[in-house]
N, C-alpha and C positions, 0 to 999 in steps of 0.2 A: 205631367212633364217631369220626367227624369233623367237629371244631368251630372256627369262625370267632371270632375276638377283630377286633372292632372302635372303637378309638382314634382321637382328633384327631390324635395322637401319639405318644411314647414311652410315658407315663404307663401306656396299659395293659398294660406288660408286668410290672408287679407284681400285675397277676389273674393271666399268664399263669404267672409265678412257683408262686402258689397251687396252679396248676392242675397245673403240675408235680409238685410237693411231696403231691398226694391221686391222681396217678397213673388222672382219671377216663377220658382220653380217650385215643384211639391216636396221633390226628392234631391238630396243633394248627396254624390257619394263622393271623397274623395282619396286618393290615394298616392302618397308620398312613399319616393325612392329612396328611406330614406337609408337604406343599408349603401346607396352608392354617391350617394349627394358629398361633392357639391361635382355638378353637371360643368360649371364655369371654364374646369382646367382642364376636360376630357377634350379629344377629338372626332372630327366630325361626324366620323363615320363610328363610333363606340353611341356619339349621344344618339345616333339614327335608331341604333340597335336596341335600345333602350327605350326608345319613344314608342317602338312595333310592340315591344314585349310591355309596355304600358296599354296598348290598344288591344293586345291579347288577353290584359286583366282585366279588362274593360266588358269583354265581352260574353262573362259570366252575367252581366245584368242586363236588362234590354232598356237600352238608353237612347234619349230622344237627341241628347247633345253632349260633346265633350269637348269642356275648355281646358287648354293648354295652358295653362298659370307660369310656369317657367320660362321667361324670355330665352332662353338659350335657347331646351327645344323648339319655342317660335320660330327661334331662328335659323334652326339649323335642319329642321324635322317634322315640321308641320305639314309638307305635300307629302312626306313618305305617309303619316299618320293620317291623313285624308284618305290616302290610297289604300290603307289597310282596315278601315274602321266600317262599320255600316250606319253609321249617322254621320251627321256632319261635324265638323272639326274645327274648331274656331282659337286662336292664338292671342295673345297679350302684344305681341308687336303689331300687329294690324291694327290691332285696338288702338294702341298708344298713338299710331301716325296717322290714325281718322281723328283721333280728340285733339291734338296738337294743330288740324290743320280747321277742324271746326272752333277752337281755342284762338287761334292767332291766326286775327286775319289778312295783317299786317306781313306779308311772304321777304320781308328785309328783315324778322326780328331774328334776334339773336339764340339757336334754338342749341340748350346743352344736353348732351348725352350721358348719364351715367350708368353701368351693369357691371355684368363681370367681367373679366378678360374674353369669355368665348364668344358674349356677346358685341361686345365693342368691337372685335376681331372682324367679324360677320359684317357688321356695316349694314346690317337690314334694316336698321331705322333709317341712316341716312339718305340706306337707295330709296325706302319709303318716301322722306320726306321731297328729294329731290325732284321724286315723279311728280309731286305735288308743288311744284315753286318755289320751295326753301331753297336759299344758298348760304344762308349764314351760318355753317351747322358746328358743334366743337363735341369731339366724344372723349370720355376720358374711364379706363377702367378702374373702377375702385372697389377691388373685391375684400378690403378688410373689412366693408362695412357687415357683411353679413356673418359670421362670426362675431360681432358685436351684440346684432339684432338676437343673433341663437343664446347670448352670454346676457340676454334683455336689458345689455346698455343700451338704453331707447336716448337717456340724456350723461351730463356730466364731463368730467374733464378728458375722460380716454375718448370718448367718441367727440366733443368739441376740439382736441389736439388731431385727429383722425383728419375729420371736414376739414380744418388748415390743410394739413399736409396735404388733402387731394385738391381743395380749393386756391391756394393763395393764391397762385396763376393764372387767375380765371376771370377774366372780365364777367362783371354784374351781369345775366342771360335775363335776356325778357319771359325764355321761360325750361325749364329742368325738364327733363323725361329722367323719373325714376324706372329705370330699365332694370330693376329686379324686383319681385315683387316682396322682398325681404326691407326694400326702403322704404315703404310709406311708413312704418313704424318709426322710424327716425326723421319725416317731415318735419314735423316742428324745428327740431334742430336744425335744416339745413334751411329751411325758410326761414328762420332766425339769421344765418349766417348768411344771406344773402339780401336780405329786408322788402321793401314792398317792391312792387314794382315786379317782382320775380315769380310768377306762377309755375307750381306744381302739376306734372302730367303724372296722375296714378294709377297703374294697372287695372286696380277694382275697378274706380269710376269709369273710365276706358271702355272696359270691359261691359260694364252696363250701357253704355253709348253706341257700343255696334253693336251687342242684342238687338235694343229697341232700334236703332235703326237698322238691321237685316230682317226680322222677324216680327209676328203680330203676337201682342199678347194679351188676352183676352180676358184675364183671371188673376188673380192673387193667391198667395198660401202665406198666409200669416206664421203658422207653426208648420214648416213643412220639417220631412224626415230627415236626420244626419247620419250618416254612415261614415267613419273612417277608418281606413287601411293603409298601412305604409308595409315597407317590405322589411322593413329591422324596427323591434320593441313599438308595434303599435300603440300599446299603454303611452309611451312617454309623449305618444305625438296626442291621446287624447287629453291626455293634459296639459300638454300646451293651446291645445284650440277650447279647452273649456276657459284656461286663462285667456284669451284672446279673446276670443266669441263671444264670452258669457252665456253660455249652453249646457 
């Protein structure tokens, strides 16, 4: 089993973390845009362009699956990249609105939205959740958070003054959708600023939630292969995913 992660960025190496941690796949290859990142501020039709020529690097390996790690492109690019790929093609928004609705079963609770501006723009979470029974839905974009996460203020006082400024307005939500996959490194902090009661939706975990429920998996790879490619200074992205990963 070998599978494609594809990122604007760094961000998706907290799927690939995941992916690590449930041992689905043999081979993991991933590769971040990162000569054109950040995907959040482009339009629509640039991230489209960008997502095909991700399926095109794609297809120097023969791969069984490629996850879309970048809620933007989820959102914005995932049927052009189904239509272009010869495996299947699975996104982090679908993930996030199948965990959210297997999450809360309660369809009154109060469901908030965070990513970047392209993605909150999109409203594909919420058209997700809506097909599903949600009405209580509140999205907000908060794209300083990711420059923060790349600068690995994970804690402290710039990124707890950050959470105010996007928070203060914000009625207590029964439960968050981290809509970039650049947030779950800042969980702690925003589950602090929110307190119990307030459940996190995480990309990674998500993501291993619609595998196993799309797919059968038969096998483990405890030590499987890592491959990383970005499209600007791949050295710097492998070391950040050796920080990250521990690999």
């Amino acid at each position: 089993m070998r599978v494609g992660v594809f990122d604007s960025g760094i961000g998706g190496l907290t799927v690939v973390k995941s992916l690590l941690e449930h041992q689905l796949f043999e081979e993991i290859i991933y590769f971040g845009d990162t000569a054109r990142v950040p995907y959040g501020s482009k339009d629509k039709n640039t991230i489209i362009r960008y997502a095909i020529e991700a399926v095109e690097f794609f297809k120097n390996f023969e791969l069984d699956l490629i996850i879309v790690a970048c809620n933007t492109v989820s959102a914005y690019a995932l049927s052009e990249m189904q239509e272009s790929a010869d495996c299947p093609v699975i996104g982090v928004v679908e993930a996030g609105v199948l965990a959210t609705t297997n999450a809360m079963k309660n369809r009154d609770a109060n469901i908030f939205i965070i990513g970047t501006n392209a993605t909150i723009t999109s409203k594909a979470y919420e058209n997700g959740l809506r097909s599903n029974e949600f009405s209580n839905l509140y999205a907000k974009a908060t794209p300083l958070f990711v420059p923060l996460v790349e600068e690995r203020l994970f804690s402290g006082e710039i990124l707890n003054a950050t959470i105010k400024h996007y928070f203060s307005d914000v009625t207590k939500p029964d439960a968050v959708i981290l809509g970039c996959t650049h947030f779950p490194l800042i969980s702690d902090a925003i589950s602090e600023y929110f307190g119990e009661g307030t459940s996190l939706i995480h990309s990674g975990d998500a993501i291993i939630e619609l595998l196993e429920h799309r797919f059968d998996f038969y096998k483990t790879y405890p030590t499987p292969q890592l491959k990383f490619f970005a499209s600007e200074n791949p050295e710097a992205l492998r070391k950040i995913a050796k920080e990250w990963l521990n690999v």
